[in-house]
C-alpha positions in Angstrom: 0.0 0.0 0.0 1.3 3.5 0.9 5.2 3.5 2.1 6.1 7.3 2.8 10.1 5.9 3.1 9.8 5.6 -0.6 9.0 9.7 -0.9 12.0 12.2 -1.2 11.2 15.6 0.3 11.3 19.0 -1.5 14.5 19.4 -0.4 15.5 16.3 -1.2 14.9 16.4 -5.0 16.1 19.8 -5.1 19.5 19.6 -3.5 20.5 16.0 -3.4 24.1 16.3 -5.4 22.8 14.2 -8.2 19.3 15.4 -8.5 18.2 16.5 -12.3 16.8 19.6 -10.3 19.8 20.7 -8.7 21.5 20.4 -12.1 19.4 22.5 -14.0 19.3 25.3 -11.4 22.9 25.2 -11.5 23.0 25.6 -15.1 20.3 28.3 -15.1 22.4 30.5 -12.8 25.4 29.9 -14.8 23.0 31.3 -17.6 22.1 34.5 -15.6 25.3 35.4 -14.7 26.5 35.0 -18.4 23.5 37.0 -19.4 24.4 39.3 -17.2 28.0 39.9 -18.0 27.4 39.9 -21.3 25.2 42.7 -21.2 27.8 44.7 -19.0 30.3 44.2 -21.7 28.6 45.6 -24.8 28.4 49.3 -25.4 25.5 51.3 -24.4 23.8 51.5 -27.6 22.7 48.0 -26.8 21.3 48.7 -23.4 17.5 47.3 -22.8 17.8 44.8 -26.0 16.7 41.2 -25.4 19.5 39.3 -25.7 19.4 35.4 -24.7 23.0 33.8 -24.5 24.0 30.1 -23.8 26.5 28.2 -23.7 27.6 25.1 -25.5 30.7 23.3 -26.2 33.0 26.4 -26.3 30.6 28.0 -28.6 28.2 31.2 -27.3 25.0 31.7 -28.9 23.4 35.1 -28.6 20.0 35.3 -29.2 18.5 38.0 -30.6 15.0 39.7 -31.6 16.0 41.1 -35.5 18.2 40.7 -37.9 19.3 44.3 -37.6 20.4 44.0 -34.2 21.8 40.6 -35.1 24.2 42.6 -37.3 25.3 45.1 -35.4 26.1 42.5 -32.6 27.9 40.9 -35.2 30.3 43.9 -35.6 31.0 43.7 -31.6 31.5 39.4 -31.8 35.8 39.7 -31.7 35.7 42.3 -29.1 33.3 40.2 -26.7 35.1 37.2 -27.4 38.3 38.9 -26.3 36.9 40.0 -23.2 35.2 37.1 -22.6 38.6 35.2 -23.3 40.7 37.0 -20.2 38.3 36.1 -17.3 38.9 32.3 -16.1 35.1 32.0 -16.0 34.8 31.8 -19.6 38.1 31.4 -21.4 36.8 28.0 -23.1 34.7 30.2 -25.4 36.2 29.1 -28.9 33.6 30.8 -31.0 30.3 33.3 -30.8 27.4 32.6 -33.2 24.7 34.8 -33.5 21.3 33.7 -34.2 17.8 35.5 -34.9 14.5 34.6 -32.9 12.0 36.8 -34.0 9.4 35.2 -31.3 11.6 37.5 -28.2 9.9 40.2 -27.2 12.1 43.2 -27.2 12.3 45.3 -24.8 13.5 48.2 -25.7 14.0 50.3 -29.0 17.7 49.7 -30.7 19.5 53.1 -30.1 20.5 53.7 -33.6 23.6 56.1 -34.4 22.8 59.0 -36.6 21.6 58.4 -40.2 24.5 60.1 -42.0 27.0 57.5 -41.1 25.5 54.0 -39.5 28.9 52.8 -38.0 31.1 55.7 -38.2 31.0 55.9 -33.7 32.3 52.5 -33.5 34.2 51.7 -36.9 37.9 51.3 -36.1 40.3 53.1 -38.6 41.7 50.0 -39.9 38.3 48.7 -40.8 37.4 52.4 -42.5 40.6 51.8 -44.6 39.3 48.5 -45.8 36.2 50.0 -47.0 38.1 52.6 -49.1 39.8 49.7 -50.9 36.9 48.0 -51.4 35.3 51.1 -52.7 38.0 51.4 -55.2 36.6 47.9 -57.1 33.2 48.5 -56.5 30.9 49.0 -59.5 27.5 48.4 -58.0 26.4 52.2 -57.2 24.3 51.2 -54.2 26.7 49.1 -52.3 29.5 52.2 -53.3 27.0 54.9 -51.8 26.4 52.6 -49.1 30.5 52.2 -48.1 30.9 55.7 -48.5 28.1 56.6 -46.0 30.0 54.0 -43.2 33.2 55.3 -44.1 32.2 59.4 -43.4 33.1 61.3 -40.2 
């Protein structure tokens, strides 16, 4: 009939060092703080965006709402990966992928830079000389006025 010995407690199932439970809290706190350092390392045109990282097999995915803040992530990927790479915590991150899940609610407008030139704050003068070369083979006139406009002061 009814043998209470054969019930685990709460407790028990939550912090018994093999239980399922007590795994996945410890990987959902793992997740927060990640979250949560990731968000203090990008700059503060990213503050209140939705962004859903994990963690798995050296690779970080960032989740993301759009596609255009999925690409401007994607010009910050080397420089998070290099600060991510001098803390202990996470030096086994190998690679950062981005990925687009439209489903996430944003929270929060994307801070845009001003329309004359998209990327001119944060585009490094090696990367603006780059663009000049390319602009020196480019025959499309849309992807040309496009370069120029990234590559202006």
């Amino acid at each position: 009939m009814f043998d209470p010995s054969k019930f685990q407690s709460v407790s028990q199932i939550l912090y018994h060092s093999g239980g399922v439970l007590k795994a996945l809290a410890e990987k959902i706190t793992a997740q927060q703080a990640l979250n949560t350092h990731i968000k203090q390392l990008l700059p503060a045109e990213f503050d209140g965006q939705t962004i859903i990282a994990d963690l798995t097999n050296g690779t970080l995915i960032l989740t993301v709402p759009s596609h255009e803040f999925a690409m401007l992530l994607n010009f910050q990927k080397l420089d998070l990966l290099s600060c991510l790479r001098t803390q202990t915590r996470w030096c086994g991150i190998a690679t950062i992928k981005i990925q687009v899940a439209p489903q996430i609610k944003q929270r929060g407008a994307l801070k845009k830079p001003e329309m004359a030139s998209p990327c001119a704050s944060s585009l490094p003068a090696e990367g603006k000389d780059v663009l000049r070369q390319l602009l020196e083979n480019m025959h499309d006139d849309k992807i040309k006025h496009a370069l120029e406009q990234l590559i202006k002061p």
